[in-house]
C-alpha positions in Angstrom: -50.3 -27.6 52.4 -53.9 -26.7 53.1 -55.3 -28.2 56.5 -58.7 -28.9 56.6 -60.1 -30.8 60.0 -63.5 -32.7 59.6 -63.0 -34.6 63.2 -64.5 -32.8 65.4 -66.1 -35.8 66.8 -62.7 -37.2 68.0 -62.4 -33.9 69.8 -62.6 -30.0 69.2 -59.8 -27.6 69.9 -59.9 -25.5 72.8 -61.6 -22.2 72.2 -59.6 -19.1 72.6 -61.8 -17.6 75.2 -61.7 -21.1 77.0 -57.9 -20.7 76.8 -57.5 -17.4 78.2 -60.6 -18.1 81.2 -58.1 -21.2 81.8 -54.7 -19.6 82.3 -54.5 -17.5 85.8 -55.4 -20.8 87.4 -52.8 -22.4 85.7 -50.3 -19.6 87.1 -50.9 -17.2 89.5 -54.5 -18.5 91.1 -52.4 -22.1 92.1 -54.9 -22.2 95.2 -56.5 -25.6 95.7 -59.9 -25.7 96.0 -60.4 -27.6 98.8 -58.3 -24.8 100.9 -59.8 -22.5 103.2 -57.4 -19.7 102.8 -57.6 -17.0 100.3 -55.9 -18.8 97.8 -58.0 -21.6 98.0 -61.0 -19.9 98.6 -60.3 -18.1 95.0 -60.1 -21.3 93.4 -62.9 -22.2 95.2 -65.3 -19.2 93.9 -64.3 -20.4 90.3 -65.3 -24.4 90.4 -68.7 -23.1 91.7 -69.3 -20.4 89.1 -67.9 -23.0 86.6 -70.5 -25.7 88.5 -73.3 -23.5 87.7 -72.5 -22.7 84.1 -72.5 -26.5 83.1 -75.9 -27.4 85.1 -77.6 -23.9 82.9 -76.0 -25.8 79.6 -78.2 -29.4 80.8 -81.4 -27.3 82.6 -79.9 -29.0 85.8 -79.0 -27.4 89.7 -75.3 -26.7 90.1 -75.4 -28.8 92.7 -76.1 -31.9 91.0 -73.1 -31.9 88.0 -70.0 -33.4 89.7 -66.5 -32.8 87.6 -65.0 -36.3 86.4 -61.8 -37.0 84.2 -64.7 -37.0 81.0 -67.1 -39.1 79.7 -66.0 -42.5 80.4 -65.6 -41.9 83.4 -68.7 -40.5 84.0 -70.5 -43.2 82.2 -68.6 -45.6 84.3 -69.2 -44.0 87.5 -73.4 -43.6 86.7 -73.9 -47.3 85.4 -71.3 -48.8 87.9 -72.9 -46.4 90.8 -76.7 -47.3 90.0 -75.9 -50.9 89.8 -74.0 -51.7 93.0 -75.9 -48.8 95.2 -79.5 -50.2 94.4 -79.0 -54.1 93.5 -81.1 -56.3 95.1 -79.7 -58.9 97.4 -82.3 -61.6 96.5 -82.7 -61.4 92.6 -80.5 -60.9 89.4 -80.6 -57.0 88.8 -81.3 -56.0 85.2 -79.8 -53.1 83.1 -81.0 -51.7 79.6 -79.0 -50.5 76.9 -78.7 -50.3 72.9 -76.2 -52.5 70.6 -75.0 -49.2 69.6 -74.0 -47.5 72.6 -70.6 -46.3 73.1 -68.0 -48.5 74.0 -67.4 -46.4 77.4 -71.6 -48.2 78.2 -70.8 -50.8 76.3 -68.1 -52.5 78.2 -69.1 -51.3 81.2 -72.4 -53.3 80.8 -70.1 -56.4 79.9 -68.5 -56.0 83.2 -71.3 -56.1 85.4 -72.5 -59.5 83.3 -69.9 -61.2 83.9 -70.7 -59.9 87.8 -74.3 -61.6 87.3 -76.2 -58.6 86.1 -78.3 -59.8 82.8 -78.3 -57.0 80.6 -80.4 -56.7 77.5 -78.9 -54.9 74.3 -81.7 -53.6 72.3 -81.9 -53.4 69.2 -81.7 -50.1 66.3 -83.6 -49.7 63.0 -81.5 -49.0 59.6 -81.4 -45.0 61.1 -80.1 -46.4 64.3 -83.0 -45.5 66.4 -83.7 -47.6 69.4 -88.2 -48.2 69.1 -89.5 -47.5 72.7 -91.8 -49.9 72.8 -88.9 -52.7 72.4 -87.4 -50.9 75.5 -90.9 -51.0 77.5 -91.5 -54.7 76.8 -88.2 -55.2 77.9 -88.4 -53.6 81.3 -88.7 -56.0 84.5 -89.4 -55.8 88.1 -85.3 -56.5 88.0 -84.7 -53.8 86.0 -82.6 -51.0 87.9 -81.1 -48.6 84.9 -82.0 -47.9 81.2 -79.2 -46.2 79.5 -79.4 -45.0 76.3 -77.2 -42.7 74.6 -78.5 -39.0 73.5 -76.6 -38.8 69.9 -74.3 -41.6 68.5 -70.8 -40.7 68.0 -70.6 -42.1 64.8 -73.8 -41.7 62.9 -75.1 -38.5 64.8 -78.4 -40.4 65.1 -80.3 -38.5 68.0 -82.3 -41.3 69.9 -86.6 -40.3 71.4 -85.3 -39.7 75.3 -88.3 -38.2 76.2 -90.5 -41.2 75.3 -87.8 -43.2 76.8 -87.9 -41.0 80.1 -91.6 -41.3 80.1 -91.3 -45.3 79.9 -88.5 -45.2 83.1 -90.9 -42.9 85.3 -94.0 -44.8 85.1 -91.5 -47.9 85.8 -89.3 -46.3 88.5 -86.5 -47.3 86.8 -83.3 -44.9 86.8 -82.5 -43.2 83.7 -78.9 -42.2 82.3 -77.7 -41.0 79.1 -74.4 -40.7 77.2 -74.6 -37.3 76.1 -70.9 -36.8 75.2 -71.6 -35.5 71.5 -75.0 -34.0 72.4 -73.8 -31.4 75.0 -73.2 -28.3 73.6 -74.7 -29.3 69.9 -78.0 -29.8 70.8 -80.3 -28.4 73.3 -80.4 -30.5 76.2 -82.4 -30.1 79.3 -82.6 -33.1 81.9 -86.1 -32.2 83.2 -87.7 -32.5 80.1 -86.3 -35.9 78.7 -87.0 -37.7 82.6 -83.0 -38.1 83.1 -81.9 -38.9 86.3 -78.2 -39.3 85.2 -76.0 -37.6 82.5 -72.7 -37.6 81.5 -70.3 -35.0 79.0 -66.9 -34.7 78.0 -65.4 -31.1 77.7 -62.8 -31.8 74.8 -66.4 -32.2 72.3 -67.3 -28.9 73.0 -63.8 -26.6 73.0 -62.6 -27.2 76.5 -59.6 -29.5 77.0 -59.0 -33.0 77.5 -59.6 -34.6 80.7 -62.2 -32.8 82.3 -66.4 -34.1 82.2 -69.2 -34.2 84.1 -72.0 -36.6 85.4 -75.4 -35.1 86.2 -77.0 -36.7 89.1 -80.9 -35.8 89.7 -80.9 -34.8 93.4 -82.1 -38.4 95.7 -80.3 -40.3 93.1 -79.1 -44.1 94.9 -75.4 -43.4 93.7 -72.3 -45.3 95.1 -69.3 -43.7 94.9 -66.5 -45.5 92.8 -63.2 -43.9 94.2 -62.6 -43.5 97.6 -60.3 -40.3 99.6 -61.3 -37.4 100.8 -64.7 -35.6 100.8 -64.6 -33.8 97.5 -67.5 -33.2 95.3 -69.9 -34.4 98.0 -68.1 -37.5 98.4 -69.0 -38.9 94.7 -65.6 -37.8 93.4 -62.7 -37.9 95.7 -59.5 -36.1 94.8 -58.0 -32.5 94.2 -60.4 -31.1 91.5 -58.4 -30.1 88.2 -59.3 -26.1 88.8 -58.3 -24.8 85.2 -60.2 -27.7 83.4 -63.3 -26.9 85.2 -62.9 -23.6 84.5 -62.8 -24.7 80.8 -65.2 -26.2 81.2 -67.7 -24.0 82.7 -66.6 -21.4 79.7 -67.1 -24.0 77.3 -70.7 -24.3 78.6 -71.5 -20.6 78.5 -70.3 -20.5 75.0 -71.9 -22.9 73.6 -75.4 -22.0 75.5 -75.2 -18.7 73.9 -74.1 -19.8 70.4 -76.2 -23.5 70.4 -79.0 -22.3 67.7 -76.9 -20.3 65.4 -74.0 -23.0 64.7 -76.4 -25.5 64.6 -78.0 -23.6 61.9 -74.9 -22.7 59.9 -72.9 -26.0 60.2 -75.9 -28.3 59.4 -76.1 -26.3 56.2 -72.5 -27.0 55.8 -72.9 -30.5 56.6 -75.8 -31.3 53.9 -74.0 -29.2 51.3 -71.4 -32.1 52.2 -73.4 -34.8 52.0 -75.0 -34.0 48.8 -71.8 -33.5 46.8 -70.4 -36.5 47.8 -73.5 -38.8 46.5 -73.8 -36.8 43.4 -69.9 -37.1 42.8 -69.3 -40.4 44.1 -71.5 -43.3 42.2 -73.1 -45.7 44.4 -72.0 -44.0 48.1 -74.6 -42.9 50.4 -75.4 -41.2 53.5 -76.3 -43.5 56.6 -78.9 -42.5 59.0 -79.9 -39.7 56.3 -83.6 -39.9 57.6 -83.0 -39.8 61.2 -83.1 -37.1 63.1 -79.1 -36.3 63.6 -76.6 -33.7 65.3 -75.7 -31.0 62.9 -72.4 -31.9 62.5 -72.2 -35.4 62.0 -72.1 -37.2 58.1 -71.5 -41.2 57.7 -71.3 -42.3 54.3 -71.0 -45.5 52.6 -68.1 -45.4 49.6 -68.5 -49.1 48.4 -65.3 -50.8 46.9 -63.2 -48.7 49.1 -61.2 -49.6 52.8 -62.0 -47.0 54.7 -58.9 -46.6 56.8 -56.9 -46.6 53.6 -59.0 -43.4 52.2 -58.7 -41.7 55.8 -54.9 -42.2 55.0 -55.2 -41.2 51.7 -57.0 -38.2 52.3 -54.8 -37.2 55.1 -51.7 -37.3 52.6 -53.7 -34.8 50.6 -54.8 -32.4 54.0 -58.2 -33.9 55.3 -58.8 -34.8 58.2 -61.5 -37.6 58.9 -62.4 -41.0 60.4 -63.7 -44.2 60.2 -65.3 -44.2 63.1 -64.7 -43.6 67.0 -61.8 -42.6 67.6 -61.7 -44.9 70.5 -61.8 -47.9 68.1 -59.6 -46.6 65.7 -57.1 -49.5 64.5 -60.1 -52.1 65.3 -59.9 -55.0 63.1 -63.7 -55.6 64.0 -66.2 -53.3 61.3 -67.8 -50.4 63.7 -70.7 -52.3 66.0 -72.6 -49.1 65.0 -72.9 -49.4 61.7 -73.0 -53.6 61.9 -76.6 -52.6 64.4 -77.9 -50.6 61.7 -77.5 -53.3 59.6 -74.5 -52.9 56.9 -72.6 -55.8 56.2 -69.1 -56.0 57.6 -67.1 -54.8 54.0 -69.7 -51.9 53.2 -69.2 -51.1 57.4 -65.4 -51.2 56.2 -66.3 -48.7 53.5 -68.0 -46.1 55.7 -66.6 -42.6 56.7 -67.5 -40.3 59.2 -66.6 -36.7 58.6 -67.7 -34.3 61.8 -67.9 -30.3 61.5 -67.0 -27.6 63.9 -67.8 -24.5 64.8 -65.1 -23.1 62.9 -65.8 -25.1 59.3 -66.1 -22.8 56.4 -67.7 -23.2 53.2 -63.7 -23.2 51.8 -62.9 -26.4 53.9 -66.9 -27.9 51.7 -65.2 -27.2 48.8 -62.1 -28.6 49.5 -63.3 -32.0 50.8 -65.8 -32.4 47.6 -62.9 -31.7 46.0 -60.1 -34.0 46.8 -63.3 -36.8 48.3 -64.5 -38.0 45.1 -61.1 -38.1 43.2 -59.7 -39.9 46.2 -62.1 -42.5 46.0 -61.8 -43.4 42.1 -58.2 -43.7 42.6 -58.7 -46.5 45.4 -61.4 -48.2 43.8 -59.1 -48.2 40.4 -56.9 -50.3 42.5 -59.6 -52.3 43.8 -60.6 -55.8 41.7 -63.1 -56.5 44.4 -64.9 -52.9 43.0 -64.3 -53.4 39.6 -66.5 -56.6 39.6 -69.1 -55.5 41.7 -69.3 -52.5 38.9 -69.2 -54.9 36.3 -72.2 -56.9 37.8 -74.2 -53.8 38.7 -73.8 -53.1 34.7 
């Protein structure tokens, strides 16, 4: 059976030059990194090259990108950091984020409100764009982080971070983004959109699983959240995992050399996409079409349909997709994302993301506009709910 994988939002497979940068330290170059002999030292030359390719990816200093498990963590560790490092003792800190964050902020700012941090959730228009002058009417004397995600996992939706950084400065407020499906789609440079923290995850961009990093502007008020030896300048204790930082680093010099030209090619792809499906499937439509987005990233609306049941359905037939973040997937809650933007909870339901790669052809286009639309007509035929709505819209 033809294969065809439109996930890569869930994660990317590693690339084969990623691989094969990956594998002498997963045999013979064993040293740990933290070692002073040869062996170690080795290991040690390859974290630091690896350090400095990430930071050129981000416009950062190799100094400030610390490794981390991936984004969550790194999310974690900047919110969590910020908040317990720079709190005032006398008055109830304040944090800023969006209702369509994800859930790696999201929770995280839950957390510290049930610690007594008030945290406001801003709102996003129908394109899920956060306005910045919400976000500057919102800001207090309390107010010690704004965090606002670059590019939203599930709608693609790329947020103004420069206004946004502009609004922090002038407030002295710290400034972190999720940037876990920016990095390495979009061109990304901390200096120009005011960041003072920023986090990544390597599996969205061809390196493995279980390797990110969190950018921290240089005087940044940071406290540490695990606690060992002196790794990583003391803001990441523990043995760093050699071969995914290695990954990692390759990861970042590939996709810094090839950034413009996929971006060109797959958001071609992705329109092409997105315009078949509307004109083959009556009544769906693209969400977020007028924002600007990743150039990988499609959400569309197939009314009268349960989206997990079509994800199944097209996965019997060799598509690959999701409802949503992977994350949430098997959430009996609609997607928050697409709820913020708006959509009520059974057209949220009805809502699929499909995510390109790097390696999507025109051949894998042709065979999702293919089996899509027939797919859907054979759900909704099975559908009453569909066939009255139909009726009524008649």
């Amino acid at each position: 059976m033809n294969r065809v994988y439109l996930d890569h939002n869930a994660t990317t497979a590693v690339a084969p030059e990623v691989l094969e940068a990956m594998l002498p330290y997963l045999s013979g170059e064993y040293g740990n990194a933290a070692s002073i002999h040869t062996f170690g030292q080795k290991a040690r030359a390859a974290v630091e090259t690896a350090r400095e390719q990430v930071a050129a990816l981000i416009g950062a200093r190799a100094q400030e990108i610390v490794f981390t498990s991936g984004g969550t963590e790194a999310d974690n560790h900047a919110i969590f950091g910020v908040v317990t490092s720079t709190a005032p003792s006398t008055s109830r800190p304040h944090v800023i984020t969006s209702s369509s964050e994800h859930e790696a902020v999201l929770n995280t700012c839950q957390a510290l409100e049930k610690q007594g941090v008030d945290v406001t959730y801003l709102s996003v228009d129908r394109e899920g764009r956060v306005d910045p002058e919400e976000l500057r009417r919102s800001v207090r004397k309390e107010t010690l982080l704004i965090s606002i995600m670059h590019a939203n996992n599930e709608l693609g939706t790329v947020q103004p971070l420069e206004a946004i950084g502009r609004i922090a400065a002038e407030a002295a407020v710290y400034f972190h983004t999720d940037a876990v499906q920016s990095a390495g789609k979009l061109p990304v440079d901390v200096n120009v959109l005011g960041l003072d923290l920023l986090a990544l995850s390597g599996h969205k961009f061809y390196a493995p699983k279980g390797i990110g990093a969190l950018y921290i502007r240089g005087g940044t008020r940071l406290r540490q959240l695990l606690y060992g030896g002196h790794h990583q300048r003391g803001f990441r204790p523990g043995t760093e995992n050699v071969p995914g930082i290695v990954g990692l680093g390759k990861a970042a010099e590939i996709a810094r050399q090839s950034l413009l030209q996929d971006a060109a090619r797959i958001s071609a792809l992705r329109d092409r996409l997105e315009q078949g499906l509307v004109a083959r499937v009556p009544h769906s439509r693209v969400n977020a079409a007028r924002a600007p987005r990743t150039p990988n990233t499609a959400n569309i609306t197939f009314p009268g349909i349960e989206g997990e049941a079509l994800v199944i359905a097209l996965d019997l037939k060799g598509l690959a997709c999701s409802t949503g973040a992977a994350c949430s997937s098997g959430a009996v809650e609609p997607s928050h994302v697409l709820t913020a933007i708006g959509l009520p909870p059974e057209e949220a339901r009805a809502s699929l993301r499909f995510s390109l790669g790097r390696h999507t052809t025109a051949a894998d286009i042709d065979f999702a506009l293919h089996i899509v639309p027939a797919t859907v007509e054979q759900l909704r035929d099975l559908s009453p709910t569909y066939r009255k709505e139909a009726a009524t819209r008649s």
